[in-house]
C-alpha positions in Angstrom: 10.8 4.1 -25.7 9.0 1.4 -27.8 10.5 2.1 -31.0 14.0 1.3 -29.5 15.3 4.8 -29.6 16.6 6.5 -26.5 15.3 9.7 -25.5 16.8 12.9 -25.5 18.8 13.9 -22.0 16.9 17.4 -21.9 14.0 15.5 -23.3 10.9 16.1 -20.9 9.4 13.4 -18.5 5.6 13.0 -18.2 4.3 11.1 -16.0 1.7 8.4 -17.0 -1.9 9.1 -18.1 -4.8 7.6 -18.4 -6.3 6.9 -21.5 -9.4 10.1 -20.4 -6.2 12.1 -19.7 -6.1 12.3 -16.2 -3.1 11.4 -14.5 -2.0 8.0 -13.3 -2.1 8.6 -9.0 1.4 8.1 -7.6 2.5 4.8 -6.9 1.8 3.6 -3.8 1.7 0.4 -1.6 -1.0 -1.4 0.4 0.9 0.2 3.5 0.1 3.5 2.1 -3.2 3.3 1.6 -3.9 1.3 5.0 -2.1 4.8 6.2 -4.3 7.1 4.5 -7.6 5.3 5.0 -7.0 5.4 8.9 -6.1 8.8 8.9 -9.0 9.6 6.7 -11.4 7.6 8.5 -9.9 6.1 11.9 -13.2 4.7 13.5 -15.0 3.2 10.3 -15.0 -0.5 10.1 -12.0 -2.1 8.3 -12.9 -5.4 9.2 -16.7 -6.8 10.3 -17.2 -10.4 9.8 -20.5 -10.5 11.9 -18.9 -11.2 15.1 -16.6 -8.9 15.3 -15.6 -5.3 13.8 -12.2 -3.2 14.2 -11.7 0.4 12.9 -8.9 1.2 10.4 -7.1 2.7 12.9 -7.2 -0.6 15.1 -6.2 -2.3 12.2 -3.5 -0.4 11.3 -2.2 -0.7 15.0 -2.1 -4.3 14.6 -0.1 -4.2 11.5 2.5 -2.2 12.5 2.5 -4.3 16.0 3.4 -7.3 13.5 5.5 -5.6 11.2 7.7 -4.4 14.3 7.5 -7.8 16.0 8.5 -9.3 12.6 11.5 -7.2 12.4 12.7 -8.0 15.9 12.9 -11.3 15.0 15.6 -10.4 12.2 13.1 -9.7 9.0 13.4 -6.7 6.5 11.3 -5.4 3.7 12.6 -7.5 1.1 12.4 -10.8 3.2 8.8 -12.8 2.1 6.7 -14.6 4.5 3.8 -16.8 3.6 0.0 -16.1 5.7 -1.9 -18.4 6.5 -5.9 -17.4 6.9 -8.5 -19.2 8.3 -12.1 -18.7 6.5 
């Protein structure tokens, strides 16, 4: 708590708000939403530069290709790599 007090043990837990009131979506991570968005919408473009387009579900595909390949190769979820991206 802010004013340095600790709460009570049967005290109740919200969960966060928005200053309108509406609650604060669950926590999630860019893996999660990639997940969602190509369920949701598996053929719309993730990715059209002009040259080329790939759905979210191709997308997706790719990223857990590289995530598993990654992991072969002796790397966990807490291990960082660096990208590099062309523009």
């Amino acid at each position: 708590m802010d004013n340095g007090q600790t709460p009570a043990p049967d005290a109740p837990i919200h969960p966060p708000q928005f200053p309108s009131g509406a609650l604060a979506p669950p926590a999630s991570t860019l893996m999660d939403i990639l997940q969602a968005t190509a369920d949701a919408h598996p053929d719309a473009p993730a990715i059209d530069d002009g040259q080329r387009m790939e759905s979210y579900a191709e997308l997706l595909d790719e990223v857990k290709d590289k995530a598993r390949r990654l992991h072969e190769q002796g790397l966990g979820a807490v291990d960082r790599i660096g990208v590099l991206a062309h523009r």
